[in-house]
C-alpha positions as CSV (number, residue, x, y, z in Angstrom):
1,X,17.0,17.4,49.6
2,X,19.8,15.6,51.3
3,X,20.3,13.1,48.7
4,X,18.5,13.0,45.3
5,X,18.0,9.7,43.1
6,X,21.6,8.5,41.9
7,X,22.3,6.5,38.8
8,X,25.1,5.6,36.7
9,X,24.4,4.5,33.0
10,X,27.2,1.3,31.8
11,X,27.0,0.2,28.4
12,X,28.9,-2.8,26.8
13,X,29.6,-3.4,23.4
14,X,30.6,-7.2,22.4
15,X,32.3,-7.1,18.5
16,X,33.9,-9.7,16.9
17,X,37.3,-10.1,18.1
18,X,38.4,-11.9,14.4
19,X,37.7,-8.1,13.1
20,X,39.8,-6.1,15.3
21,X,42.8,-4.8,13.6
22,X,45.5,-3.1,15.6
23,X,45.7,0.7,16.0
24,X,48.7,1.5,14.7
25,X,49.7,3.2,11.4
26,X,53.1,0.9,11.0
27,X,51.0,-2.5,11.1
28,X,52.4,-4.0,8.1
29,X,55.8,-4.7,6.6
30,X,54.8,-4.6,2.7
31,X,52.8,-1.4,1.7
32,X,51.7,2.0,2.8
33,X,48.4,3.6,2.2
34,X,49.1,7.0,0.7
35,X,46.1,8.3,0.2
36,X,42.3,7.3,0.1
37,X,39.2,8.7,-0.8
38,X,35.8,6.8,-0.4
39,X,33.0,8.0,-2.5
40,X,30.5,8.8,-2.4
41,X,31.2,10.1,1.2
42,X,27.4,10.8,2.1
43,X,24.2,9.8,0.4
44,X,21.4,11.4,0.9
45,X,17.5,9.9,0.3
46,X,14.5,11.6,0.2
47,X,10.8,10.3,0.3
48,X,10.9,10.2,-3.8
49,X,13.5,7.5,-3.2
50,X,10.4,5.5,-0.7
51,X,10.8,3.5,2.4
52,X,13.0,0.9,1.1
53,X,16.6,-1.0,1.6
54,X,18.9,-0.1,-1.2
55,X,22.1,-0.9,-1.9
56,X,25.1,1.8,-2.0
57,X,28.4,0.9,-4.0
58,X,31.2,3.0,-2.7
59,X,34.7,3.4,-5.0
60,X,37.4,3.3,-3.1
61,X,40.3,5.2,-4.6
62,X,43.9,5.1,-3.1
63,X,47.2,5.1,-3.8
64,X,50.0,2.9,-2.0
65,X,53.7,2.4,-2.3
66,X,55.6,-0.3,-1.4
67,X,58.4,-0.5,1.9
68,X,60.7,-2.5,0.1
69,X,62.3,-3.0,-3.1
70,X,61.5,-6.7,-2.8
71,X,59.1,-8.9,-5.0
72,X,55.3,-8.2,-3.3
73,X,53.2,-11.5,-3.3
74,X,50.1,-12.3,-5.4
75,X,48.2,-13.0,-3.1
76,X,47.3,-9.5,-1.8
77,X,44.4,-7.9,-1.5
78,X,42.3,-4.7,-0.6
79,X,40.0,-5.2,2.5
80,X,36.9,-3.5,4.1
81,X,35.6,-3.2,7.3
82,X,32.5,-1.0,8.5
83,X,31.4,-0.4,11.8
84,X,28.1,1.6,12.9
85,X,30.1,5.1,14.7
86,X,27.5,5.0,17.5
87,X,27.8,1.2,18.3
88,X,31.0,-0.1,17.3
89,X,29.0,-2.9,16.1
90,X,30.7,-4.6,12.9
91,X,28.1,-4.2,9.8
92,X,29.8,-5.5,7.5
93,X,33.7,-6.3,5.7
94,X,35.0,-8.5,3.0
95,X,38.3,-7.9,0.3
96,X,38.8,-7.5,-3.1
97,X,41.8,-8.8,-5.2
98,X,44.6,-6.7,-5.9
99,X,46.7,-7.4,-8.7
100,X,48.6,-4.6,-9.0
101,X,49.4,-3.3,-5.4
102,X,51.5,-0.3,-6.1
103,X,50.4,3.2,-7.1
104,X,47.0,4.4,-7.6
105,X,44.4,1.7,-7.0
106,X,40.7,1.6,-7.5
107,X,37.8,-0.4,-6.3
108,X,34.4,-1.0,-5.0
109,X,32.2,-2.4,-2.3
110,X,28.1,-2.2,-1.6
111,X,26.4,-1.9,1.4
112,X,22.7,-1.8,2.2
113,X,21.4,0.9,3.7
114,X,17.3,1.9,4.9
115,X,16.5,5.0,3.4
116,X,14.5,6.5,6.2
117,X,17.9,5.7,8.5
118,X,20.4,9.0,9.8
119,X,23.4,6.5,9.9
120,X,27.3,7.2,10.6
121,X,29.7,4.5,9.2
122,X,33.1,4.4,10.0
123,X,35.2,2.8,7.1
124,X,38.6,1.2,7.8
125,X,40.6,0.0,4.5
126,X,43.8,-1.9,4.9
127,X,45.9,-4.2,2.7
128,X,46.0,-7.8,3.3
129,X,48.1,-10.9,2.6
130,X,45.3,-13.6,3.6
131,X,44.7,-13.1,7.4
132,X,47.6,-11.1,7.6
133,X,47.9,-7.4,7.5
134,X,50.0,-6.3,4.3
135,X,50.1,-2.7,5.4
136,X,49.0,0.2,8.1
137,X,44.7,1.1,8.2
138,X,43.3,4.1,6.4
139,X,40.0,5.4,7.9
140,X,37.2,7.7,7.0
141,X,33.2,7.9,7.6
142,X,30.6,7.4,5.4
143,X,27.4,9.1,6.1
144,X,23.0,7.9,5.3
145,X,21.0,10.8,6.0
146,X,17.4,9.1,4.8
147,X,14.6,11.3,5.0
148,X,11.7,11.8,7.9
149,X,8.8,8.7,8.0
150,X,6.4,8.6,11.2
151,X,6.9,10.0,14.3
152,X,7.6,8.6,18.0
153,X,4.8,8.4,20.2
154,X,4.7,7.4,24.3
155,X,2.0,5.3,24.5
156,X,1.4,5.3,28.7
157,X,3.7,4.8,31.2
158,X,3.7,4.0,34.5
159,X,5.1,4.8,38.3
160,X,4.3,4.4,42.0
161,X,2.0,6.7,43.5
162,X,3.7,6.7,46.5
163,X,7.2,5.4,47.7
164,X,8.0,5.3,50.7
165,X,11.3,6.4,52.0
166,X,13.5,4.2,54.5
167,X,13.6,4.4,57.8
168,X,17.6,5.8,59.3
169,X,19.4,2.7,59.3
170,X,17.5,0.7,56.7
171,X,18.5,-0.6,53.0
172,X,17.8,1.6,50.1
173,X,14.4,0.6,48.4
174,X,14.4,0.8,44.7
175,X,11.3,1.7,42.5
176,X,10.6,1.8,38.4
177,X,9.7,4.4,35.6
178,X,8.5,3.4,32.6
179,X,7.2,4.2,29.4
180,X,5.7,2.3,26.5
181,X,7.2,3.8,23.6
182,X,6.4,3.3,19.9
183,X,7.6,4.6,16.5
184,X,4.6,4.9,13.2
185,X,6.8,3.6,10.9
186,X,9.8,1.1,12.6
187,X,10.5,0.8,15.9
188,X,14.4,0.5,15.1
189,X,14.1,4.7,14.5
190,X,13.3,4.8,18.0
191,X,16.7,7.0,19.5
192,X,16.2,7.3,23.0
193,X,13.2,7.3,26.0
194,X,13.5,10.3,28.6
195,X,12.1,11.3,31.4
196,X,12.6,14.7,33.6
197,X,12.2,14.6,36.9
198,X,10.6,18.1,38.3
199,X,10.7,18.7,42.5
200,X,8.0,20.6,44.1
201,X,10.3,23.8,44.2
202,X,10.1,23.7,40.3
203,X,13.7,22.6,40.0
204,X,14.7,19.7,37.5
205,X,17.1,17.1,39.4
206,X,20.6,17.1,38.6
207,X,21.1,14.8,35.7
208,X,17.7,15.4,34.6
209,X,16.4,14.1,31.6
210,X,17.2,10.2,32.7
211,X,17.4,7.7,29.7
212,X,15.0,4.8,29.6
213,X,15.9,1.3,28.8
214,X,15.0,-1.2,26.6
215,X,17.4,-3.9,27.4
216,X,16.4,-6.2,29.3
217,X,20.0,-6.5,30.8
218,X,19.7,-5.9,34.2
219,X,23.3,-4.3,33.9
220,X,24.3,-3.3,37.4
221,X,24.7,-0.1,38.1
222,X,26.5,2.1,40.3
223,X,24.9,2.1,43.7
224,X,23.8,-1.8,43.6
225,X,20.6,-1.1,41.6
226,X,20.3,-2.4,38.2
227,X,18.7,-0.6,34.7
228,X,15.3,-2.6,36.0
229,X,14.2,-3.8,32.5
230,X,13.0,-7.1,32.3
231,X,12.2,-7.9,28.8
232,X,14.0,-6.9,25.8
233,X,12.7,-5.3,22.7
234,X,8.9,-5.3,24.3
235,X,8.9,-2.0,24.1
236,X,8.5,-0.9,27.7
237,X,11.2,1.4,28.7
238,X,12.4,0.9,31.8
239,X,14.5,2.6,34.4
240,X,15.2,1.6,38.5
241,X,16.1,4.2,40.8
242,X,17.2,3.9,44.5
243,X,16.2,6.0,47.2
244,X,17.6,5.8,50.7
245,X,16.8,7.3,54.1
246,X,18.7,10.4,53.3
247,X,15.8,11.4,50.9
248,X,12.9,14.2,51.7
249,X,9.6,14.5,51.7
250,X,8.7,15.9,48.2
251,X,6.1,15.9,45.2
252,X,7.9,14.7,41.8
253,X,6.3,15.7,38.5
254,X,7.5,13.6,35.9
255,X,8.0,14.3,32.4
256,X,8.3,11.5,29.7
257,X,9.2,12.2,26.1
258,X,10.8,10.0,23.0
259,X,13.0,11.0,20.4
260,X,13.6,9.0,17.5
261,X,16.5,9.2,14.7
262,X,16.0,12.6,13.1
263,X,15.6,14.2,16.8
264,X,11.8,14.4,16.5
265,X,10.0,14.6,19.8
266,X,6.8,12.9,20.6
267,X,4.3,14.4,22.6
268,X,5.3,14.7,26.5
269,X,3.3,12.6,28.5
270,X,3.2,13.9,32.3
271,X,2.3,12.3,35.8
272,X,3.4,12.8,39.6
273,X,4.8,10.4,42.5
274,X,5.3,11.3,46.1
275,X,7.9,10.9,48.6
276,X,6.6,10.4,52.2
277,X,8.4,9.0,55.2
């Protein structure tokens, strides 16, 4: 083949902008975190614990010392913020009071967790006077491993046939792949929606297996085409490739396959689509 299907995957996270906090170990004029520790550091469920939410507390222990040898204020506090690792997506944050600001300190927050979730947390713990940071971040990563419940399943999916490929001279046409995609159990433990793309030579096309969307964005992607989902959370996975005149003749088989949170596999559902000029 001349050209093969191109894509480019964008993704765009929108967070809170009150939450950001800057980057930087010397934010802060008052205090320095020392040390901290965040326990317990990963939890671990099993199917005796059942399919619930249940809330965590987490001690935070840390120890400061002061920049200064100036009078701190009483209005100090310690302050939380979690964000899901794969996201960035703020889950939670609050503060706790701090009346004694120097030295070893100790504490506590909760946060509720699914036990059948595989979740990454990234903590960030940071002194504050009100709005104000009072001294530099601390980070670490808190870690939900819940245990297995269902499985993912591809339902039926759906492609052309045929496609047709453009004349020299014309506009690239674009066409869709897509799979309906379920989970047993919650369709939140859904992870991702592939699909390989096999030519007639037996080989797999560069960038092969191509990731399925659930979006309904329409983000544009590289090339002028877009993700092609039109309705989010309907669970029709969706994916729009172009094809211009610089394509061949060829038989696709095409290979579609779901994976949820714990990296199960359903069962691979397969069908083929032709190229023709």
């Amino acid at each position: 083949m001349k050209a093969s299907l191109f894509f480019t995957v964008v993704l765009v996270l929108i967070t809170a902008s009150c939450s950001d906090l800057p980057d930087r170990d010397d934010a802060g004029e008052l205090l320095r975190i020392e040390t901290l520790r965040v326990s317990p550091q990963q939890v671990d469920f099993t199917a005796a614990d059942g399919a619930v939410d249940t809330t965590v507390v987490h001690t935070i222990d840390m120890t400061t010392s002061a920049l200064s040898s100036g009078t701190l204020p009483d209005n100090l506090s310690v302050s939380y913020l979690l964000r899901d690792a794969a996201s960035g997506a703020v889950l939670i944050e609050g503060s706790n009071p701090l009346p004694d600001p120097v030295g070893r300190i100790t504490t506590e927050f909760s946060y509720i967790v699914r036990t059948f979730d595989v979740t990454d947390v990234d903590v960030q713990i940071y002194v504050s006077q009100g709005d104000e940071l009072a001294s530099n971040t601390a980070r670490t990563t808190l870690r939900y491993r819940g245990f297995q419940l269902g499985v993912p399943e591809i339902r039926s999916t759906t492609n052309p046939d045929t496609v047709r490929i453009p004349a020299d001279g014309a506009q690239p046409s674009g066409f869709r792949l897509q799979a309906l995609a379920t989970h047993s159990t919650d369709q939140q433990l859904l992870d991702r929606v592939l699909v390989d793309i096999r030519d007639q030579n037996n080989n797999f096309l560069p960038g092969s297996p191509f990731r399925l969307y659930d979006d309904g964005s329409q983000s544009e992607l590289q090339g002028g085409t877009t993700s092609g989902d039109l309705i989010a959370g309907d669970s029709t996975f969706t994916r729009l490739f172009q094809i211009n005149s610089g394509n061949n003749p060829d038989v696709y088989t095409l290979f579609y396959h779901a994976v949820d949170n714990f990296g199960t596999s359903s069962d691979t559902l397969q069908s083929t689509m032709r190229f023709i000029r």
